[in-house]
N, C-alpha and C positions, 0 to 999 in steps of 0.2 A: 356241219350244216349242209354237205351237200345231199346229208342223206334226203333233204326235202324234193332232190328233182331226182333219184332214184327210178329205175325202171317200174320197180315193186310200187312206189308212191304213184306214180302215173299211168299204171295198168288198173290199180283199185280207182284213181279217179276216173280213169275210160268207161269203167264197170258202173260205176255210181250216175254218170252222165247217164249211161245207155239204160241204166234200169228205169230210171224215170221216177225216183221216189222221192218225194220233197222230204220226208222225214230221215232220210241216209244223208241225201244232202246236206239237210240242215246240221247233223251230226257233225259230218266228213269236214263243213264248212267250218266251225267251235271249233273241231280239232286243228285244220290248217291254223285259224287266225289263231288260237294258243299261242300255238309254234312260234307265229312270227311276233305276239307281243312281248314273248317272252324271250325273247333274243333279238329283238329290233335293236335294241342299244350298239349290237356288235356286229352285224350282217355288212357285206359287203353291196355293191349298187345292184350285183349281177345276181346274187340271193335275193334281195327285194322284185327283184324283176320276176325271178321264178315264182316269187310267192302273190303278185300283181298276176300271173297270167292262171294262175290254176286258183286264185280265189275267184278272179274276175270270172272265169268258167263253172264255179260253185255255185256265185250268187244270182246267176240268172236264173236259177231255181227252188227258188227260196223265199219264204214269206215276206213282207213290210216289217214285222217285227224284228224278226233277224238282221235284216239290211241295218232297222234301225240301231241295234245293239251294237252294227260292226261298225257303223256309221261313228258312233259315238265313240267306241273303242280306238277306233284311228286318227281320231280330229285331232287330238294334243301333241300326237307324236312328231319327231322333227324328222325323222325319217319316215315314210309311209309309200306306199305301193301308187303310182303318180297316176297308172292309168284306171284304178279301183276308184280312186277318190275323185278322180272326173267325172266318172261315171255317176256316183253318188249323187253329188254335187249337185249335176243333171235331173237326176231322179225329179219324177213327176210329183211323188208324195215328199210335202214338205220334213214333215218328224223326219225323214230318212237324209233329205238332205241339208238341213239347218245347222248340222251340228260339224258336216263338213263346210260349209260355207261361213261358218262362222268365226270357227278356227286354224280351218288347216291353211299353210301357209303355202303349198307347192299348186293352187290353183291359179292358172294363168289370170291378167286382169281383161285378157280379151273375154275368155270363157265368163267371169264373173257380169261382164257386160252385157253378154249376150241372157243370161239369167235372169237380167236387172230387168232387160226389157220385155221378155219371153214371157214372166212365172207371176205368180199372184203374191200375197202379201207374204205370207209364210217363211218363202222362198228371199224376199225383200228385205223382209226383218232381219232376217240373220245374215244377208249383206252389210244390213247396217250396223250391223255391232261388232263387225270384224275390226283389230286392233288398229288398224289403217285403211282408210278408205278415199280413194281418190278424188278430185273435184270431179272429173268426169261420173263418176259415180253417182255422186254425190246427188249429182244435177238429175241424172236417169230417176234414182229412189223419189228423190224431192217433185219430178214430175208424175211419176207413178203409184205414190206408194200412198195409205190412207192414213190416220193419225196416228196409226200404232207402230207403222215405220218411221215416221217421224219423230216421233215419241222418244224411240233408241236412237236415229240419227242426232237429234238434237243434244241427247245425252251420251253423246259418244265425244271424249275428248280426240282419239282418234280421227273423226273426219274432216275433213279438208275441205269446206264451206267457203266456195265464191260469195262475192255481196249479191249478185242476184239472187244467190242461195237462200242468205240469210232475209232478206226482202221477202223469201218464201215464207220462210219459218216464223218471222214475225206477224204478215197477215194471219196463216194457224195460231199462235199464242193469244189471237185476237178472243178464239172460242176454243180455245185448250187450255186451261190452266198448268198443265203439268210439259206442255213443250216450253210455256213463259219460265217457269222455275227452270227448266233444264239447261236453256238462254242462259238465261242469269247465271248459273253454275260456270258458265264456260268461261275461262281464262282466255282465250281467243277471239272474244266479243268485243268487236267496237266500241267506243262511247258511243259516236252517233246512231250505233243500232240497239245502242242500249237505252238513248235518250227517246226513239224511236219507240222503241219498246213500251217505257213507262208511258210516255206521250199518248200511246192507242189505248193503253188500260181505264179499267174502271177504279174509283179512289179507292174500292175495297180492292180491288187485286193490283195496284200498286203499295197499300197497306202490306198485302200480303207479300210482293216484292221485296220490299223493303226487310222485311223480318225473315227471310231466307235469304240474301246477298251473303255476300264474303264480308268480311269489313273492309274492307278497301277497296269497293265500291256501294259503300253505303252512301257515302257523300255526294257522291255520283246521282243516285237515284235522289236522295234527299235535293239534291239541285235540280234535274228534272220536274222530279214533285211541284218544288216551290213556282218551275219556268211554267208549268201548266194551272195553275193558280194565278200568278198573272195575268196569263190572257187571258183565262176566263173572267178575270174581277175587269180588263180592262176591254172585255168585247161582248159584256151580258145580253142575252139574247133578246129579242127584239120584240116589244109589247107592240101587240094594236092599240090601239085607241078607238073604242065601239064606238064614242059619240060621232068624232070624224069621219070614221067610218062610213056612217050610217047618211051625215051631211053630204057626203062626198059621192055616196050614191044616187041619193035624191038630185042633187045637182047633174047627175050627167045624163044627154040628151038620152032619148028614147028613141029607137029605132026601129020599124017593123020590118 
């Protein structure tokens, strides 16, 4: 492996640099990350570093597509190149950074915060579906993000949902159908924010609640159900009375 920082390897990349061609690059770039996925399993830390500083030097001249391919290519791995995938991460076009942000593991939680608060939905989304995501997090997405980060945060068993959080998530399930079902999915879900839940529904999207639950919180909802039926039969909304009304008005003085 050392043949990878070779004087011969690093003379053709000086060449490739200086000539200026995105098409050699793009090449030169395939060929480096070959290299490295096909021996990442057994590289040592000082070989991934070689291969972080002469990709990182590749890719800054180099299409979206490419980025995104290498993007994709590195998010699984458990070893990867720490300052390439930073960089990624960063990246302005989402396609390019989603795929590291969504899996790679060596992104600091500073960096991903700073993302959280920086970047548009894209960029958000694919925080939210990372395998762990912190309350802090959690908080930033749920303040920033639109229904379609939500959508994955909510359906993520991974996040780490404060009650203020969740107090979020339920006003949206109010005009989301698919964050309410995601709710319900969670094994993490309070009763009271589940009693909460059915409580704010409509009887057909608590119908529908009910027929997606787990069973072992069918009961659950089915008591909710019945608690919001009660007060409705014991607090029926409130008739005028036209005749009175109308008494009531003739009766009171007239004023100019």
């Amino acid at each position: 492996m050392t043949a990878i920082a070779s004087p011969d390897l690093i003379a053709k990349l000086d060449h490739v640099l200086k000539a200026g061609s995105p098409d050699l690059c793009t090449r030169m770039l395939q060929e480096v990350a070959g290299l490295f996925l096909e021996d990442a399993h057994r590289l040592s830390a000082r070989h991934v570093e070689v291969f972080d500083d002469i990709l990182i030097r590749l890719s800054e001249s180099v299409e979206l597509r490419t980025l995104t391919t290498l993007s994709r290519s590195l998010a699984d791995l458990h070893l990867v190149p720490r300052e390439l995938a930073r960089r990624l991460a960063n990246h302005d076009d989402a396609d390019v950074a989603a795929p590291i942000l969504r899996a790679c593991d060596c992104i600091p939680e500073t960096d991903l915060i700073d993302i959280a608060w920086m970047r548009a939905e894209g960029h958000l989304s694919a925080i939210a579906g990372r395998k762990a995501v912190s309350q802090e997090l959690t908080d930033i997405l749920l303040m920033r993000g639109d229904g379609s980060v939500l959508r994955v945060l909510a359906g993520n068993p991974g996040a780490d949902i404060t009650s203020a959080g969740l107090a979020m998530m339920v006003d949206a399930a109010e005009c989301d159908e698919e964050i309410a079902g995601a709710l319900i999915a969670r094994k993490d879900l309070p009763r009271r924010v589940l009693a909460d839940l059915v409580r704010r529904s409509t009887p057909r999207q608590q119908a529908r609640l009910l027929k997606i639950a787990r069973p072992d919180i069918q009961d659950a909802i089915r008591a909710a159900i019945d608690a919001c039926a009660a007060r409705a039969f014991a607090n029926p909304p409130a008739t005028i009375d036209d005749a009175k009304a109308r008494a009531k008005a003739m009766t009171k003085p007239f004023s100019v």
